[in-house]
N, C-alpha and C positions, 0 to 999 in steps of 0.2 A: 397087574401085568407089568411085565419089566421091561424098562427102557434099553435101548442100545444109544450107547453115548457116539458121538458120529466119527468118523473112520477119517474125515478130510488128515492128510499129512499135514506135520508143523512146520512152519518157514521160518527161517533167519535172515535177513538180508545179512551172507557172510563177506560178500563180494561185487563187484561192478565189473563187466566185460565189453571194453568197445570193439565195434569189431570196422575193420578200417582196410582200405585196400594197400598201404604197403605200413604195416608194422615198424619198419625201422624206422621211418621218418618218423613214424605218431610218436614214438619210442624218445628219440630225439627231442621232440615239443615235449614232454611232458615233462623230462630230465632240466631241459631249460626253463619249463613252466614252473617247475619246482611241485607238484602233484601226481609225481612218478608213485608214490607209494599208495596211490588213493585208488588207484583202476589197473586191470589189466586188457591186455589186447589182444585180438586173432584177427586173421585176414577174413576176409571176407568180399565178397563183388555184390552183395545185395542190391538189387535199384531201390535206391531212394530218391526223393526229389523234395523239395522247398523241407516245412520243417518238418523236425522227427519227433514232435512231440515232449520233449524232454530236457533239462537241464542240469549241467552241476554246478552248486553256488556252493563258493569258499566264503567261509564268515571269518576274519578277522579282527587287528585289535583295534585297530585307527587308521583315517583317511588318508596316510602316508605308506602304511603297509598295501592297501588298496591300491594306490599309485602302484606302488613295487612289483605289485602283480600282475598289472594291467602292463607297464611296459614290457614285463617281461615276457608276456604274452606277445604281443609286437614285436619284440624284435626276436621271435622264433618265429615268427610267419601268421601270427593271429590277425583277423580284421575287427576292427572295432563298431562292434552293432550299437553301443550306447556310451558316450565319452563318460567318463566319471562324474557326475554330481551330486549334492547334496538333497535330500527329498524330506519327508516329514516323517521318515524310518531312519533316515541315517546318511549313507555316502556309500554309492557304487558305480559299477559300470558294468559295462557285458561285451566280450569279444567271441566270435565263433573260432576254433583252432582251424589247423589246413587242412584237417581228417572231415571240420563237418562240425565237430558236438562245439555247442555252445556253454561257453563258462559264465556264470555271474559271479563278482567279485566284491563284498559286500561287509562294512560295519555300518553296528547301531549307533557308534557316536559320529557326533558329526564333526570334532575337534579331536586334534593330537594328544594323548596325556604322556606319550612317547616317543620314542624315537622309531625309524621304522624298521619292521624285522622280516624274517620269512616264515615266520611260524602261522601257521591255518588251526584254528581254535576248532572249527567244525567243517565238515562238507556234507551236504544235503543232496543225494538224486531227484529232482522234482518233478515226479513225471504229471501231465498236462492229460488231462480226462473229461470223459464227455460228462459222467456224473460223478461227484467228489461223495456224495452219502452213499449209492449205492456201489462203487471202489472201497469205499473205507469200509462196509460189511463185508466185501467179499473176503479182504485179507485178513479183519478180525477173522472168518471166519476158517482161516489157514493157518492161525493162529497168533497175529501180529496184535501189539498193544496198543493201543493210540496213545498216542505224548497229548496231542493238542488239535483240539479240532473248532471249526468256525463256520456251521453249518454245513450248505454245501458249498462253502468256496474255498476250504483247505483242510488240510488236515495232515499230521505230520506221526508217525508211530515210535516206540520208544527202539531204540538201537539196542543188539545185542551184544555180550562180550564179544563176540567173533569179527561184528563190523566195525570197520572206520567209516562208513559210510551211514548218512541218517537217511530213511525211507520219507518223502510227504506228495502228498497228489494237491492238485492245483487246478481251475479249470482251465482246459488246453485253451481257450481263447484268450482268459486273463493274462497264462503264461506268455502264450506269442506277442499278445500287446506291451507286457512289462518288458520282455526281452529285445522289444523291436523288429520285430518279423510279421510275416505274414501267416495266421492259423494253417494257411493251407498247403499241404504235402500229402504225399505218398510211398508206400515201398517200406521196407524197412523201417523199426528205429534205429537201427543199426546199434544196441545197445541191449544187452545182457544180465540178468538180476542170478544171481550166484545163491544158494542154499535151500532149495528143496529137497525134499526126499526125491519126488517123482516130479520130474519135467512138466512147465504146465504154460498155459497163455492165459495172461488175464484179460479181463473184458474190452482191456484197450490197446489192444495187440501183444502188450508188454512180456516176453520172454523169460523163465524164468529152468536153473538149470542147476542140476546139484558138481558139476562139472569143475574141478578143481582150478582154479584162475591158471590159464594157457600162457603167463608170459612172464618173464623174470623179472620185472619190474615193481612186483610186490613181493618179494620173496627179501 
């Protein structure tokens, strides 16, 4: 008898969309955050409340570039959720921008071997989930690769040509604790996953949209 191979559409994470109530301002942060090329933006009034589930973590080259980041975030209007420190990963920090989404800011060393730059070696969407095994079948099974997984407590998929952006799930309680927040929100994530064929929600509200990035600031 003959099989039917299964119909699910294939995803790419091609793109990241925040969606934020005045655009020019997020526009603005991002320009000065220096990660204008990593997201784009549309308006939106969605209710959201406490957290949204999710993160973007820049990984750079050393604990001086992390500084560079971290103020620069500050003095565009970021608050700082976790001051920079040293841990037994490496040296980071976490500030939330004035839109809402939270940045981690993050290297593996914990020493300078240079001088400091603006260069972001990787960014990571990390979205925060009730189950990390059964998240990471659903999108295998939409057709994403896994890079690296760690039971159920992460898991990270391999990025396509098309993204700057690397996909991993996390459990949403670990995340809120690493981030310095509290697990608990509502409303929105106010945050958009770019390269489906056909529009879809994954099991953790997560949005997902074949919709061309809305804003010039990846362009």
């Amino acid at each position: 008898m003959a099989t039917t191979a299964p119909t699910t559409a294939r995803i790419s994470l091609a793109h990241v969309t925040l969606e934020v109530a005045d655009p020019e301002a997020a526009r603005g942060f991002l320009g000065a955050f220096g990660v204008e090329a990593y997201v784009g933006l549309r308006a939106a009034e969605a209710p959201s409340t406490g957290f949204r589930g999710f993160t973007l973590a820049l990984t750079v080259s050393g604990p001086a570039t992390v500084d560079g980041f971290l103020a620069a975030a500050v003095d565009a209007g970021a608050t700082v959720l976790k001051p920079a420190v040293k841990s037994l990963w490496g040296y980071g920090g976490v500030v939330r921008a004035p839109d809402g989404t939270i940045w981690k800011i993050a290297t593996s060393e914990k020493k300078d071997t240079g001088p400091a730059t603006r260069e972001i070696d990787e960014v990571v969407l990390l979205l925060g989930v009730e189950d990390v095994k059964a998240s990471k079948q659903f999108y295998v099974g939409r057709g994403l690769t896994v890079g690296k997984s760690f039971g159920g407590k992460y898991a990270e998929f391999v990025s396509g040509e098309s993204s700057s952006v690397k996909l991993a799930l996390y459990k949403r309680r670990a995340l809120a604790k690493d981030l310095g927040v509290s697990e608990d929100g509502t409303g929105s994530h106010r945050v958009v996953l770019g390269g489906a064929t056909d529009a879809f929600t994954d099991p953790d509200g997560f949005v997902w949209d074949s919709a061309t990035p809305p804003d010039a600031s990846r362009s």
